[in-house]
C-alpha positions in Angstrom: 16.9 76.3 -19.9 19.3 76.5 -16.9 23.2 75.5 -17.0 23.7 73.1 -19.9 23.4 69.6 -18.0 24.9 69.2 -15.7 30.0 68.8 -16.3 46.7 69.7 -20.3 49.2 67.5 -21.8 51.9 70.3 -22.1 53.0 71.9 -18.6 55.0 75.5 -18.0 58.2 74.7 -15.7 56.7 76.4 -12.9 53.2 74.5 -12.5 52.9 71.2 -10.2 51.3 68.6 -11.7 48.1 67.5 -10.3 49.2 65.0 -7.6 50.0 67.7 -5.4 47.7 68.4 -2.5 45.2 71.2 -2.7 46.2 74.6 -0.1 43.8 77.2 -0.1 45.2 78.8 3.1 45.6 82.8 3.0 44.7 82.6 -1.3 42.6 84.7 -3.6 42.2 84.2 -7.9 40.6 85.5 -10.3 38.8 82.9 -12.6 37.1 82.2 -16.0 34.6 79.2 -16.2 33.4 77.9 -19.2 30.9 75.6 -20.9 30.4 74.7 -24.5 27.5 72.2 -25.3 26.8 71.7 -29.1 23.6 69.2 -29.8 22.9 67.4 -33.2 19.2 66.6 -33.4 17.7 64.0 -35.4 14.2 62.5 -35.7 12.3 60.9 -38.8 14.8 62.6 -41.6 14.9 66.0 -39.7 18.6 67.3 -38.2 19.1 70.2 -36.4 22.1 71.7 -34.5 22.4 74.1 -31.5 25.1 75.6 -29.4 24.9 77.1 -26.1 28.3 78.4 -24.4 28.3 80.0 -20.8 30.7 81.5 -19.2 31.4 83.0 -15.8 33.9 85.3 -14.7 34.6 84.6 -10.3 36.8 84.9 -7.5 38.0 82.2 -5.6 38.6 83.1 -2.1 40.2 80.9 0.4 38.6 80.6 3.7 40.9 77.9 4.8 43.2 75.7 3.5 40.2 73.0 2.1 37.7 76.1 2.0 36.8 78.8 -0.2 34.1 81.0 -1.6 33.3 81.4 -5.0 31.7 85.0 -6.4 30.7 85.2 -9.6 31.6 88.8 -10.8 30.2 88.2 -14.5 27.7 85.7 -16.7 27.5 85.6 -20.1 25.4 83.3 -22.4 25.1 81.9 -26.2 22.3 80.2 -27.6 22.3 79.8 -30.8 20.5 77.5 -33.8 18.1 77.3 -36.7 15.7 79.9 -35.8 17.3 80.8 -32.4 20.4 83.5 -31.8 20.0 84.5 -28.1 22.7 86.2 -25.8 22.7 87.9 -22.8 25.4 89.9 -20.6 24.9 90.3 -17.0 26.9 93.5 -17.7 25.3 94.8 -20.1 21.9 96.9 -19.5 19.3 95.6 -17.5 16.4 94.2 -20.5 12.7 95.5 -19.2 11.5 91.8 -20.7 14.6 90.0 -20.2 15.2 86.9 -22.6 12.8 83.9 -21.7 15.3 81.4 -22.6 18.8 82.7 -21.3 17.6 85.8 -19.2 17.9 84.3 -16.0 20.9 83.3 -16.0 21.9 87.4 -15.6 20.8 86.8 -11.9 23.9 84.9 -10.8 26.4 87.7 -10.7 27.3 88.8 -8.0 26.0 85.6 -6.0 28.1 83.6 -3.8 28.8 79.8 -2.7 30.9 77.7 -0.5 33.1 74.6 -1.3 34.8 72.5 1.0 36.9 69.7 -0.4 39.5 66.5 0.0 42.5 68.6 -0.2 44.3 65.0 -1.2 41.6 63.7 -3.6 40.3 67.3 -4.5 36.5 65.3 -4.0 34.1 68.2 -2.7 32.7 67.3 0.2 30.2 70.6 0.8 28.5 73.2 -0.5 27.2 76.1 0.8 25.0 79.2 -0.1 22.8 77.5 -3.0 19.3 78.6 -1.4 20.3 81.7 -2.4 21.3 80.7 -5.9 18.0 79.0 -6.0 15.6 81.8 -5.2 17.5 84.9 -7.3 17.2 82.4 -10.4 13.9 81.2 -9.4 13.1 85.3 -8.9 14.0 85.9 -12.0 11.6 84.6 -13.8 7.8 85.1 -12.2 4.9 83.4 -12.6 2.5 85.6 -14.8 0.0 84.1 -14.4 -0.4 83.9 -10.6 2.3 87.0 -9.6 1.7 85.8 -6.2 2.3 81.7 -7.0 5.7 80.0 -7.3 8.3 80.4 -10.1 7.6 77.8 -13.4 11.6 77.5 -13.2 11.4 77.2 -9.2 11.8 73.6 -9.2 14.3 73.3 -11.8 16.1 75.6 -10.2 16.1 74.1 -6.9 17.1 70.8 -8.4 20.3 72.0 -10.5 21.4 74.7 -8.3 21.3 72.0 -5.1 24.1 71.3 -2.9 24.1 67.7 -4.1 23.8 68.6 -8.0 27.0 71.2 -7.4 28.8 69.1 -5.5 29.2 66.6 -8.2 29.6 69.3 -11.2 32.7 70.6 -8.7 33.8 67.3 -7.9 34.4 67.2 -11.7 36.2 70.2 -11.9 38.8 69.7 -8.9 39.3 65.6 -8.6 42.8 64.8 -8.8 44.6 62.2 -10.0 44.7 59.0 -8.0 44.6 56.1 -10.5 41.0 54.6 -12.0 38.6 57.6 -10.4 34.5 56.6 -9.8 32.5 59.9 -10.2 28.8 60.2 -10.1 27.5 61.9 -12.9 25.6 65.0 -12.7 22.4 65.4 -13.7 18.9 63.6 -13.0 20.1 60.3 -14.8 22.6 58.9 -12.4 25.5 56.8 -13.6 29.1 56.9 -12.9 32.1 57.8 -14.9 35.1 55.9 -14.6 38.6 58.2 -15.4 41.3 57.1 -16.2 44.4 59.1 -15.7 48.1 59.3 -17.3 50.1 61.6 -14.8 47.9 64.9 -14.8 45.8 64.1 -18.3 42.8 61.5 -17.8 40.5 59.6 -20.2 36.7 58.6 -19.3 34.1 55.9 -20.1 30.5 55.0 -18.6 30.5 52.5 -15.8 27.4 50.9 -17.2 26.8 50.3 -21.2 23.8 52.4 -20.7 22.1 54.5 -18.6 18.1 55.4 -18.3 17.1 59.1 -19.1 13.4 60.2 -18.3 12.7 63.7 -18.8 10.0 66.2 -17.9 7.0 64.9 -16.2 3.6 63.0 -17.1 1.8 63.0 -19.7 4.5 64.9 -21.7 7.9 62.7 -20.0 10.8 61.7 -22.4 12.1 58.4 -22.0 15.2 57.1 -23.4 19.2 55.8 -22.6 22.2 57.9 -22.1 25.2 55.6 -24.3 28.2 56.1 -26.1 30.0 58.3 -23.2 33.8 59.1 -23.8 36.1 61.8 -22.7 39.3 63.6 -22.0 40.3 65.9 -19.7 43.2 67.3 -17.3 44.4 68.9 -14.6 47.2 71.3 -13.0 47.7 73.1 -9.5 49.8 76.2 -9.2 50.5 77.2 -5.2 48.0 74.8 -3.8 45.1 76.0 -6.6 43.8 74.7 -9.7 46.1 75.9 -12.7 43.7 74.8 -15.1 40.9 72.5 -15.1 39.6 71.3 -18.3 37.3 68.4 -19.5 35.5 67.3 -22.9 33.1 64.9 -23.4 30.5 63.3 -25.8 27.5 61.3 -25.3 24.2 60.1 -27.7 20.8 60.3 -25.9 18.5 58.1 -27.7 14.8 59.5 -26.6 11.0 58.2 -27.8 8.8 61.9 -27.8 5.1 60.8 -27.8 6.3 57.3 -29.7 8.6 59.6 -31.9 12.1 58.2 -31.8 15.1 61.0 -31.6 18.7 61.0 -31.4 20.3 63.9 -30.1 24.6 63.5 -29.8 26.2 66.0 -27.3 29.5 67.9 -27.1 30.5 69.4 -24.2 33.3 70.9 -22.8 34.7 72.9 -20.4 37.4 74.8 -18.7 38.5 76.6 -16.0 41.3 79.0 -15.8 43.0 82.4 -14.3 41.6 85.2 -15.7 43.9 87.2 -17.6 
């Protein structure tokens, strides 16, 4: 497992609201990300229920005023469920079998990415440095049985670490206000989200009733829909940066597993803001 899949109503006196225009120039902050995604699991009488949170602690530097790099200084990671409790701390000591679930996911500090966005519709339009991202994950997890073949996470990780899959996760993050708002979702499915927003606050529904989910790969594929999408979110800026960017959303994936029908209803939400 990789990043969980792929994705404000009260303001202090001194933070613009959201329809201000986006200045990097000349900035640096200090950030916390994170991502909660709770699942409930049914199939044929059996229910299950798993959380895994993420977070990463970065710095947001400014190379111009609609650039900026992003560092992540910290990652930390929460699985947990019947028969599962997994975490891992990227500053914590280095594990001689790291975990096979979360483990990787220590091989993101310290790495660092580009953005370039629409200072006026906060849309990011570029991202750089994620062949780097790709490979330490990818690195991180070798293929034992052929030391010298390819990574078994290599094309995972190539898929949700790519400039397009970030672009959109970002877009999420930083899209500003600007009436009914079209974003792609993230993620192999496709779709759109429609939002919504009420000055700096924003509600969100699926463009299309449902969308078509296949994953993995023959002869073991999942196929299914993606339905039921809703959400609500916000936004603030403080000097031309994001004050706080937070989002929450739930959807139902409706799956057949080798002609076994499942329903699995996700949770997830996320935030980021200054770190303290």
């Amino acid at each position: 497992m990789l990043l969980p899949r792929v994705l404000l109503c009260a303001f202090l006196p001194f933070v613009a609201v959201a329809s201000d225009a986006y200045d990097m120039a000349g900035k640096v902050r200090a950030y916390v990300y994170e991502t909660v995604q709770e699942v409930e699991w049914s199939s044929v009488g059996d229910r299950l229920r798993y959380t895994t949170s993420l977070t990463w602690k970065l710095v947001l530097k400014a190379k111009s005023a609609t650039e900026c790099n992003l560092t992540i200084l910290r990652v930390q990671a929460r699985h947990e469920g019947p028969g599962s409790q997994r975490s891992v701390d990227s500053a914590g000591p280095r594990e001689a079998d790291p975990d096979p679930l979360l483990g990787h996911l220590t091989a993101l500090e310290g790495v660092t990415f580009g953005l370039t966005l629409d200072p006026t519709t906060g849309t990011i339009t570029r991202v750089t440095g994620t062949e780097t991202i790709t490979k330490r994950v990818a690195a991180a997890v070798p293929n034992l049985l052929d030391p010298t073949g390819p990574s078994p996470i290599n094309e995972q990780a190539r898929a949700l670490y790519s400039p397009d899959h970030l672009q959109k996760l970002w877009t999420a993050v930083f899209a500003l206000p600007m009436g009914p708002t079209r974003l792609p979702l993230a993620g192999p499915q496709g779709g759109t989200l429609i939002r919504t927003w009420t000055g700096s606050t924003w509600t969100a529904t699926l463009a299309e009733p449902e969308i078509p989910v296949t994953l993995g790969k023959p002869p073991a594929e999942v196929t299914g829909m993606l339905t039921g999408l809703t959400g609500t979110g916000g936004l603030t800026l403080k000097d031309g940066l994001p004050h706080e960017a937070k989002g929450d959303l739930t959807f139902t994936l409706r799956l057949t597993a080798l002609t076994q029908p499942t329903e699995a209803r996700h949770h997830v939400t996320w935030r980021l803001a200054p770190a303290l």
